[in-house]
PyMOL commands that place a pseudoatom at each C-alpha (Angstrom):
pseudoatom trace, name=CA, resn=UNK, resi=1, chain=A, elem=C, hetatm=0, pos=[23.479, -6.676, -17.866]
pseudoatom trace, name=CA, resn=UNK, resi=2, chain=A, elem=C, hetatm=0, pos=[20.910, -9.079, -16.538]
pseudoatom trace, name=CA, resn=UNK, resi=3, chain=A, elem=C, hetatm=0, pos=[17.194, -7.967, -16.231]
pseudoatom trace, name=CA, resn=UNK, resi=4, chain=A, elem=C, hetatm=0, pos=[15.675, -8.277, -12.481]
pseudoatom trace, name=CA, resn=UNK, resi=5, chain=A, elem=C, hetatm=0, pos=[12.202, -9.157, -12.626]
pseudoatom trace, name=CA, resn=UNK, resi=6, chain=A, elem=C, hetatm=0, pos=[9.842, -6.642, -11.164]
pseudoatom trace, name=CA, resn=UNK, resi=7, chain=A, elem=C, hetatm=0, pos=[8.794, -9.578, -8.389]
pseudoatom trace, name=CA, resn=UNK, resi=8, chain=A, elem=C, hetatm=0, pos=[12.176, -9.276, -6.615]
pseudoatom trace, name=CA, resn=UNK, resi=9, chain=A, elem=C, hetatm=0, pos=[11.812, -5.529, -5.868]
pseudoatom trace, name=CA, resn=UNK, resi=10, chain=A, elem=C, hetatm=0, pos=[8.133, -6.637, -4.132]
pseudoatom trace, name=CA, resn=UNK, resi=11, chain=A, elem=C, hetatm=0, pos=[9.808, -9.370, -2.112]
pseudoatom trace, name=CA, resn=UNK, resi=12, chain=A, elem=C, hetatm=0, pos=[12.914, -7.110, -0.944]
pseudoatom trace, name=CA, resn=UNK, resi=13, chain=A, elem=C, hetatm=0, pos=[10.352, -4.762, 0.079]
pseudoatom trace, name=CA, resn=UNK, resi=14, chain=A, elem=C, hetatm=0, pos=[8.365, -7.155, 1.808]
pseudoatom trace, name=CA, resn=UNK, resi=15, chain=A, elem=C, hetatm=0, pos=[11.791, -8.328, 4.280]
pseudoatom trace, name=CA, resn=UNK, resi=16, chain=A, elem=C, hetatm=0, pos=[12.808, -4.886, 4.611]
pseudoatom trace, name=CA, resn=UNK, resi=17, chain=A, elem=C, hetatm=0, pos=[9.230, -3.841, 6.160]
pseudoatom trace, name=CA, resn=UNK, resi=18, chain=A, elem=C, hetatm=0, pos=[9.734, -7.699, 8.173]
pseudoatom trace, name=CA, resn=UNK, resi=19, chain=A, elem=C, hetatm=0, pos=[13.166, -6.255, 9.435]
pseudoatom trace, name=CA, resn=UNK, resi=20, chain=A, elem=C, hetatm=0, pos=[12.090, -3.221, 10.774]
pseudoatom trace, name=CA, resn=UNK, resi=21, chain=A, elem=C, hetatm=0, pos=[8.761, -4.097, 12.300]
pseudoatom trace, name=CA, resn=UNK, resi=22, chain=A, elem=C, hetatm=0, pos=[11.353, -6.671, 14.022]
pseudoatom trace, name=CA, resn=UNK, resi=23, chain=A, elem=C, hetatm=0, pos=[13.244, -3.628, 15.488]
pseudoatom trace, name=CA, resn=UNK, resi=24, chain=A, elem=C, hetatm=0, pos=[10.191, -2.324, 16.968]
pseudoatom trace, name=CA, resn=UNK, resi=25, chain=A, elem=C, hetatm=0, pos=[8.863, -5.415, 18.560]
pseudoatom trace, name=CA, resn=UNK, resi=26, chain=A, elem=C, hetatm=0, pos=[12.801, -5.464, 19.842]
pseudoatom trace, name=CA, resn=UNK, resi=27, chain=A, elem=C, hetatm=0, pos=[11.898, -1.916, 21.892]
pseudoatom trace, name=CA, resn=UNK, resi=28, chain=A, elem=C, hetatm=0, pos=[8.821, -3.240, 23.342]
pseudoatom trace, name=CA, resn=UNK, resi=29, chain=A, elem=C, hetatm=0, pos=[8.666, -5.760, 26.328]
pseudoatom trace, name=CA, resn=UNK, resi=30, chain=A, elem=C, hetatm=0, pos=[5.421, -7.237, 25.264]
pseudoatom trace, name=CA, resn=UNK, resi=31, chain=A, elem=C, hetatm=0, pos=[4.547, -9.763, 22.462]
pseudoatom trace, name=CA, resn=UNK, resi=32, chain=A, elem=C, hetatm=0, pos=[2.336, -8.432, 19.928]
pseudoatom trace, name=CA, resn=UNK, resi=33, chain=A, elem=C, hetatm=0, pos=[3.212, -4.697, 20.680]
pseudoatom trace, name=CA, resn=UNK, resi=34, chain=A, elem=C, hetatm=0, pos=[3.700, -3.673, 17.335]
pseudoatom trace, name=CA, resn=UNK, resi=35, chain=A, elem=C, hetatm=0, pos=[-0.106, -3.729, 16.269]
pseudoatom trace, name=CA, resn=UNK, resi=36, chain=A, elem=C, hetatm=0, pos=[-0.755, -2.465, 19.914]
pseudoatom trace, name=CA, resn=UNK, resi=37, chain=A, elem=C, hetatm=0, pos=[1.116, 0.708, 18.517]
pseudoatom trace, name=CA, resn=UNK, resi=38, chain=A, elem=C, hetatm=0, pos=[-1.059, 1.061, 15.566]
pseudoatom trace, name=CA, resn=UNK, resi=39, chain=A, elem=C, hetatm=0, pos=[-4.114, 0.469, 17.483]
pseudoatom trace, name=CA, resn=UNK, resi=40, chain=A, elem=C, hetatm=0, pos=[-3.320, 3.298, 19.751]
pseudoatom trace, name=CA, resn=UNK, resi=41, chain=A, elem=C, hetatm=0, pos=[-2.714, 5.484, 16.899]
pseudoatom trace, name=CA, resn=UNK, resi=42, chain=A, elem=C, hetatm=0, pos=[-5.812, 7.388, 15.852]
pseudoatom trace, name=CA, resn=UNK, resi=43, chain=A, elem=C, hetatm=0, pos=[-5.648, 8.410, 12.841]
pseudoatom trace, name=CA, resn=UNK, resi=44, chain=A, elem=C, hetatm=0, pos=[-3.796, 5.821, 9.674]
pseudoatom trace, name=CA, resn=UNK, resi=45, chain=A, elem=C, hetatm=0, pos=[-1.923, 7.750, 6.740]
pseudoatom trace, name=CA, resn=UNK, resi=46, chain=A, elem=C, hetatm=0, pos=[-1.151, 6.972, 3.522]
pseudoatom trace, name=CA, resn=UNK, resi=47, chain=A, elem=C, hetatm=0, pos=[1.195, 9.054, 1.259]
pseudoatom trace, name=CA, resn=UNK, resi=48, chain=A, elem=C, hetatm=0, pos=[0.503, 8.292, -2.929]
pseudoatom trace, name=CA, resn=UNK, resi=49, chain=A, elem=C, hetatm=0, pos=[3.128, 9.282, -5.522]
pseudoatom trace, name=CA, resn=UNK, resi=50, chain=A, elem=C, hetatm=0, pos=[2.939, 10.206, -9.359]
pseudoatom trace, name=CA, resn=UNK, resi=51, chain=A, elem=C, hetatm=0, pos=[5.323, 11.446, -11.882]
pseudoatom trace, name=CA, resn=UNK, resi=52, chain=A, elem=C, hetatm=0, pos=[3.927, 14.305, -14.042]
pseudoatom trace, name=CA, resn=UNK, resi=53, chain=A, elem=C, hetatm=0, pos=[6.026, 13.144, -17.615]
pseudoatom trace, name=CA, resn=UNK, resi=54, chain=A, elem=C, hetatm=0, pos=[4.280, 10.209, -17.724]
pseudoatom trace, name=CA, resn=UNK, resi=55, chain=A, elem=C, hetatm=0, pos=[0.247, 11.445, -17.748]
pseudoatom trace, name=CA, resn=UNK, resi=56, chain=A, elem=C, hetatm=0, pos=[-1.429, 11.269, -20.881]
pseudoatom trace, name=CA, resn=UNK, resi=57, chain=A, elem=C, hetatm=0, pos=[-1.870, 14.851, -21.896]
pseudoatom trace, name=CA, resn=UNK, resi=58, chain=A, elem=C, hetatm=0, pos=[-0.212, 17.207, -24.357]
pseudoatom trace, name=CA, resn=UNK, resi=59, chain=A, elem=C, hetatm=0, pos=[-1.364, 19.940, -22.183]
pseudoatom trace, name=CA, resn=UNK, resi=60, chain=A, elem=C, hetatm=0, pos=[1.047, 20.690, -19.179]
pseudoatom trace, name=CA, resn=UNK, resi=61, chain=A, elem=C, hetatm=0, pos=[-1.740, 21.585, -17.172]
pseudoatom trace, name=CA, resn=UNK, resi=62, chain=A, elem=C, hetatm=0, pos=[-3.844, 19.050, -17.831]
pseudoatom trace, name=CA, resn=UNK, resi=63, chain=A, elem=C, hetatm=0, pos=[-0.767, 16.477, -16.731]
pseudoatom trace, name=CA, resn=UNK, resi=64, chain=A, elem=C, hetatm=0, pos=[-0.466, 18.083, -13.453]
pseudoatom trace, name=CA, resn=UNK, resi=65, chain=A, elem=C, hetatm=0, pos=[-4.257, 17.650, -12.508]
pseudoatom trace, name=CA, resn=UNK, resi=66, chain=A, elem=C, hetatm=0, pos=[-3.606, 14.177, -13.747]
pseudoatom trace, name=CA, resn=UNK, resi=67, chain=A, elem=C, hetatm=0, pos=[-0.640, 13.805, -11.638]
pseudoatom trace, name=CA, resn=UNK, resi=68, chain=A, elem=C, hetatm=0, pos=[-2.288, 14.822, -8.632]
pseudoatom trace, name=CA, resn=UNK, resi=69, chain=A, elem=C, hetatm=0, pos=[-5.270, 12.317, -9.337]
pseudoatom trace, name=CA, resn=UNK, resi=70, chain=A, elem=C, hetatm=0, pos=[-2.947, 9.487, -10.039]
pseudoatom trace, name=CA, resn=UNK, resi=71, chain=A, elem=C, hetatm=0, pos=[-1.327, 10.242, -6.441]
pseudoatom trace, name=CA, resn=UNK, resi=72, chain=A, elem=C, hetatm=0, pos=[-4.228, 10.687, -4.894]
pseudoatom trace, name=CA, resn=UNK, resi=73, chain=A, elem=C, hetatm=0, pos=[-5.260, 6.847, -6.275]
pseudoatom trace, name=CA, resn=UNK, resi=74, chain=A, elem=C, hetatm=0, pos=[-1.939, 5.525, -5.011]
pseudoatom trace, name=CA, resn=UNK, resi=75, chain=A, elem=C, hetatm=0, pos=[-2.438, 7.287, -1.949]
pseudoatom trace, name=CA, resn=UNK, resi=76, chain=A, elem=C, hetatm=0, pos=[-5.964, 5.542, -1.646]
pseudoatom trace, name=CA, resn=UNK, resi=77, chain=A, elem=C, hetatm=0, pos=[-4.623, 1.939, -2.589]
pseudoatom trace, name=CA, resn=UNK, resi=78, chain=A, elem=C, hetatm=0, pos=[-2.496, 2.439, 0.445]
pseudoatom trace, name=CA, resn=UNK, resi=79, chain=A, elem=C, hetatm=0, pos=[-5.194, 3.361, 2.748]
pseudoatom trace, name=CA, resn=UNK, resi=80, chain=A, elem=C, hetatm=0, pos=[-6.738, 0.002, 1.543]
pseudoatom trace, name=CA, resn=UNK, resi=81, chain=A, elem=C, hetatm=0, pos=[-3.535, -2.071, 2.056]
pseudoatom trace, name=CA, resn=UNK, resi=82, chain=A, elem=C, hetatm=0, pos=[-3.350, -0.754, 5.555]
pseudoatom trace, name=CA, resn=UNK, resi=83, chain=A, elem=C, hetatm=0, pos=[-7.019, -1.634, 6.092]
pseudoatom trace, name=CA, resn=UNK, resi=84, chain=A, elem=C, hetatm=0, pos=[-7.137, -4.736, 4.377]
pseudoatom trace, name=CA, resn=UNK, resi=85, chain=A, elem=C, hetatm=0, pos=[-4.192, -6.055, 3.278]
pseudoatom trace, name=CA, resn=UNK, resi=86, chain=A, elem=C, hetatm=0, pos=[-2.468, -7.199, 0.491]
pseudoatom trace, name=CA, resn=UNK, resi=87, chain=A, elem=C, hetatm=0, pos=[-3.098, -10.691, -1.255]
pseudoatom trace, name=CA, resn=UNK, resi=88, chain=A, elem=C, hetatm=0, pos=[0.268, -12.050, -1.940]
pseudoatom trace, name=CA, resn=UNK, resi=89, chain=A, elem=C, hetatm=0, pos=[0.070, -14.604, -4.881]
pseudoatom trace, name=CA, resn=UNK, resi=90, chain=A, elem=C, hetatm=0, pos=[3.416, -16.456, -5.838]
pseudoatom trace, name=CA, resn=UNK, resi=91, chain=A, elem=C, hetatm=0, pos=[4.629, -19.053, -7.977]
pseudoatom trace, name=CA, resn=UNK, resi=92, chain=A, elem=C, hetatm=0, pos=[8.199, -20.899, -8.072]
pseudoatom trace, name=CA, resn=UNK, resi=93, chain=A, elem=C, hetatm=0, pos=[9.234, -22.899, -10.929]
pseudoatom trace, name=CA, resn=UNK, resi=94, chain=A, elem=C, hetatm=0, pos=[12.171, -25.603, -9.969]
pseudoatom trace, name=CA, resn=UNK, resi=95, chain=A, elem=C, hetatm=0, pos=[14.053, -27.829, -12.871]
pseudoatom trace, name=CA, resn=UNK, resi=96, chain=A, elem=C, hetatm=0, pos=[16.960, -29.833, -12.175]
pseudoatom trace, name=CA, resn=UNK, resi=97, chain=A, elem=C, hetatm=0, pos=[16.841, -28.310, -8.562]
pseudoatom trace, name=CA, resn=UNK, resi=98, chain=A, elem=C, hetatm=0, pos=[17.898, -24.780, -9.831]
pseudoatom trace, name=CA, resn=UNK, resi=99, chain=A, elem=C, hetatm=0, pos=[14.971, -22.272, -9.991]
pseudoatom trace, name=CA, resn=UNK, resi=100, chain=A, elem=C, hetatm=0, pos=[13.777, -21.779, -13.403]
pseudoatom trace, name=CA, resn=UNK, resi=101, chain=A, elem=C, hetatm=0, pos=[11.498, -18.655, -13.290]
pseudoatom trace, name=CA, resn=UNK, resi=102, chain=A, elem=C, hetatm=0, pos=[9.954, -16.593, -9.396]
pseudoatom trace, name=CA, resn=UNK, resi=103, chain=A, elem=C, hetatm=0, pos=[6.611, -14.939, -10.089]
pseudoatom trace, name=CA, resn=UNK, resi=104, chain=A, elem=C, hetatm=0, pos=[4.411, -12.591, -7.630]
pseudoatom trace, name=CA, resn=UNK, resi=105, chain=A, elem=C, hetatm=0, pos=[1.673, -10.802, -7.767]
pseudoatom trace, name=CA, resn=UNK, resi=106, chain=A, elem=C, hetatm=0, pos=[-0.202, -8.806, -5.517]
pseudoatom trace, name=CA, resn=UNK, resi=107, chain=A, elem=C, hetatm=0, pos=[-3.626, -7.492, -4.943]
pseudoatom trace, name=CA, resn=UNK, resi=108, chain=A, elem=C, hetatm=0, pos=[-5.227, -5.087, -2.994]
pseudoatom trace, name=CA, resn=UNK, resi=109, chain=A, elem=C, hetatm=0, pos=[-9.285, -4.722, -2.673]
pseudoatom trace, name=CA, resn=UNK, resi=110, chain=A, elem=C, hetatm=0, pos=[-11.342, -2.835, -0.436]
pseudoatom trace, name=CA, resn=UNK, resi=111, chain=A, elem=C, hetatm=0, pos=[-13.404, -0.109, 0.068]
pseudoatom trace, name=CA, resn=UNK, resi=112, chain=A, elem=C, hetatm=0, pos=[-12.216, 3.145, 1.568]
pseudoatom trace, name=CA, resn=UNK, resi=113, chain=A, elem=C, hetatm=0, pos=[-14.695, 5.910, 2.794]
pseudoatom trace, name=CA, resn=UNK, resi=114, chain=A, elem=C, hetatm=0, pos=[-14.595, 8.807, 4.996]
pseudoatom trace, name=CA, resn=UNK, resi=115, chain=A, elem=C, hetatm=0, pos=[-10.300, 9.487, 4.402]
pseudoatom trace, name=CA, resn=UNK, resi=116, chain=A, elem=C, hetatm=0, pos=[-9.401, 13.220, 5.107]
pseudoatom trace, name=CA, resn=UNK, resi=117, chain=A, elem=C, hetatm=0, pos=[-6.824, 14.859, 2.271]
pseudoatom trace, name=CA, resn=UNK, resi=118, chain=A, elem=C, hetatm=0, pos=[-3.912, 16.087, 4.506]
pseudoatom trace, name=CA, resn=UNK, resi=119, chain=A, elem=C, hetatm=0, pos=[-1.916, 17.860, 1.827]
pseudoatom trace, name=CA, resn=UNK, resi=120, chain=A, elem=C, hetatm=0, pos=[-0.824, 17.839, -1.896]
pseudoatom trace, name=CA, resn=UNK, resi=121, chain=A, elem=C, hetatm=0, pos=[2.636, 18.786, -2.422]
pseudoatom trace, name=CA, resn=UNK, resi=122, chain=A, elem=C, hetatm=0, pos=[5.008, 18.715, -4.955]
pseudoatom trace, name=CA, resn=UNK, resi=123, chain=A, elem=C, hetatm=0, pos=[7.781, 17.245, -5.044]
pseudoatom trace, name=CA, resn=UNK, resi=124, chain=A, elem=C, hetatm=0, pos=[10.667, 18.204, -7.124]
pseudoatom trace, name=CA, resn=UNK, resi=125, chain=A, elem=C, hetatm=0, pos=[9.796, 19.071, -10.651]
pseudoatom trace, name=CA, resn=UNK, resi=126, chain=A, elem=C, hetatm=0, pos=[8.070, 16.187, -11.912]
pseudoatom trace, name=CA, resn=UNK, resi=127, chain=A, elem=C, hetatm=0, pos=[6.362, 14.335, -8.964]
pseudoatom trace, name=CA, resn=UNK, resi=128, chain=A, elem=C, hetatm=0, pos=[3.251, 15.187, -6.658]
pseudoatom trace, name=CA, resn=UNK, resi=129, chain=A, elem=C, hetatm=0, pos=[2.534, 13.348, -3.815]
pseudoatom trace, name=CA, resn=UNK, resi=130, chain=A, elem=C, hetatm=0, pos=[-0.729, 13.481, -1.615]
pseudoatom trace, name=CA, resn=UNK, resi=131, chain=A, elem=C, hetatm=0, pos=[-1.505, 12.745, 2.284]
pseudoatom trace, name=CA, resn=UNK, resi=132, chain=A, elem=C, hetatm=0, pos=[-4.630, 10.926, 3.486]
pseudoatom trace, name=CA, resn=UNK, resi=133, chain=A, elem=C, hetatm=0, pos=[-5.843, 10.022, 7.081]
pseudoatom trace, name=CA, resn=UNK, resi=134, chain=A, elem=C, hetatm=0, pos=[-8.309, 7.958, 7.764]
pseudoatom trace, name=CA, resn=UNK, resi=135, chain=A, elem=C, hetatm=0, pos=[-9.843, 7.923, 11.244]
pseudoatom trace, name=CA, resn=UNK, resi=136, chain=A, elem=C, hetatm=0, pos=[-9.500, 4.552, 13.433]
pseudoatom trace, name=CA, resn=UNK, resi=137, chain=A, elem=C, hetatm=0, pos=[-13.714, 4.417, 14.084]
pseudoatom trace, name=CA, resn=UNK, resi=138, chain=A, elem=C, hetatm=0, pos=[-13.598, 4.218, 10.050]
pseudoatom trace, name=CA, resn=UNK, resi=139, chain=A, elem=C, hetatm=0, pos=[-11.142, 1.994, 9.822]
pseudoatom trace, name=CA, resn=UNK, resi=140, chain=A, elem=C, hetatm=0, pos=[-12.659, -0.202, 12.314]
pseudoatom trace, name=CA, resn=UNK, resi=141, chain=A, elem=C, hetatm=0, pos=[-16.177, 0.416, 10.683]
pseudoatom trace, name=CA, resn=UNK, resi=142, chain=A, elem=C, hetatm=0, pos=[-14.573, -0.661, 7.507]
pseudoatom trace, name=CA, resn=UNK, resi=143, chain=A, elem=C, hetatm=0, pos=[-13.219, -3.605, 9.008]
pseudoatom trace, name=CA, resn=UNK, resi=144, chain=A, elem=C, hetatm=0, pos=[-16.401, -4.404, 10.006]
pseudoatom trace, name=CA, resn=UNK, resi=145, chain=A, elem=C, hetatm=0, pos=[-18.051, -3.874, 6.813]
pseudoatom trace, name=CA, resn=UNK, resi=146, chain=A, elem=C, hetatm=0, pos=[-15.996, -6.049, 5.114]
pseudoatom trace, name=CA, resn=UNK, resi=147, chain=A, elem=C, hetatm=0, pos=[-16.135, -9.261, 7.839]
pseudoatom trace, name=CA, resn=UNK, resi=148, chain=A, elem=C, hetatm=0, pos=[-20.005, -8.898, 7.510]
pseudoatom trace, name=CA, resn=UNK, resi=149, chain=A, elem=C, hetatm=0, pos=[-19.679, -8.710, 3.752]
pseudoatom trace, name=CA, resn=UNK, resi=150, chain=A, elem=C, hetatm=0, pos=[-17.470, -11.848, 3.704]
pseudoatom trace, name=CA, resn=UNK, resi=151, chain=A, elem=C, hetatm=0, pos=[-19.938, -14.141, 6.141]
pseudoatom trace, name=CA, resn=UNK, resi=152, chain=A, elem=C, hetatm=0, pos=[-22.709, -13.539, 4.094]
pseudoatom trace, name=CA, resn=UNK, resi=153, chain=A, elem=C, hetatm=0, pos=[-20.742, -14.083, 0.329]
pseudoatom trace, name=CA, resn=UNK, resi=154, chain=A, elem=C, hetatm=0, pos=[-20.311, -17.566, 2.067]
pseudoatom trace, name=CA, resn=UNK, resi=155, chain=A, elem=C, hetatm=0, pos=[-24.004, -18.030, 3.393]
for i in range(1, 155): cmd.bond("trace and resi %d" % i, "trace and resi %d" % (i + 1))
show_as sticks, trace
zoom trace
C-alpha cells in the first residue's frame, strides 16, 4: 500500500474549500459577494477538536482537562486563520519531467483577544470539541493591530 504524504490531504482541503466558496459566489449576482457575506456576519466562529487517548496523562481526568485545552488551542488557531490567514509554503521537486517529491507547509500567526467560549462538548467517547466567537469590531481591531504592527517592522 503506498504512503500519501500528509501535504496532499492540505491541498485536497484547500480545492474542496475553493469549490464550495465557488458555489456561493454562483448564488450571488455580484462579484466579490462571498467576503460581502462574511462581512455582514457579526460574529466569526471557530470550532477546535482533540482526541482524549492521545493526552499525556496516566490520569483519566487529567486527559480530559487536557483534551479540552488542546481543543480549545485548535479552536484558537482557527480564529487566527480566519483573521489572518494561513501562509502557504510549497516546494515541487521535478526529475526527468516526472515529479520527484510535493512538500507544503503551512503557518498560521496572529494574535487573538477578546473571543467568547460558545460551548465545550463532547463528542463521542474520545473527542471534545470547543466553540469560539469572536466579535467583527475585534476582528477588525485585530486587523488593524496587525497592519500597524507590520508598517512599522518595515520602518
Amino acid at each position: 500500500m503506498k504512503q500519501r504524504h500528509p501535504g496532499h490531504f492540505l491541498v485536497l482541503a484547500i480545492l474542496c474549500a475553493a469549490m464550495l466558496n465557488g458555489c456561493i459566489v454562483a448564488e450571488r449576482s455580484s462579484p466579490g459577494s462571498v467576503m460581502q457575506l462574511v462581512e455582514l456576519s457579526d460574529t466569526i466562529t471557530a470550532t477546535g477538536y482533540a482526541v482524549i487517548e492521545l493526552q499525556l496523562s496516566d490520569l483519566p481526568e487529567q486527559r480530559r482537562l487536557l483534551a479540552i485545552r488542546a481543543s480549545k488551542l485548535d479552536a484558537y488557531r482557527a480564529l487566527a486563520e480566519q483573521v489572518y490567514g494561513q501562509m502557504i509554503d510549497s516546494e515541487t521537486s521535478v526529475r526527468d519531467l516526472v515529479v520527484s517529491s510535493d512538500a507544503f507547509r503551512a503557518r498560521v500567526q496572529g494574535v487573538i483577544y477578546g473571543a467568547e467560549l460558545e460551548s465545550i462538548t463532547p463528542v463521542g467517547a474520545d473527542t471534545y470539541e470547543v466553540t469560539l466567537s469572536l466579535r467583527r469590531s475585534v476582528v477588525n481591531d485585530l486587523r488593524r493591530l496587525y497592519l500597524q504592527m507590520s508598517r512599522e517592522q518595515r520602518a
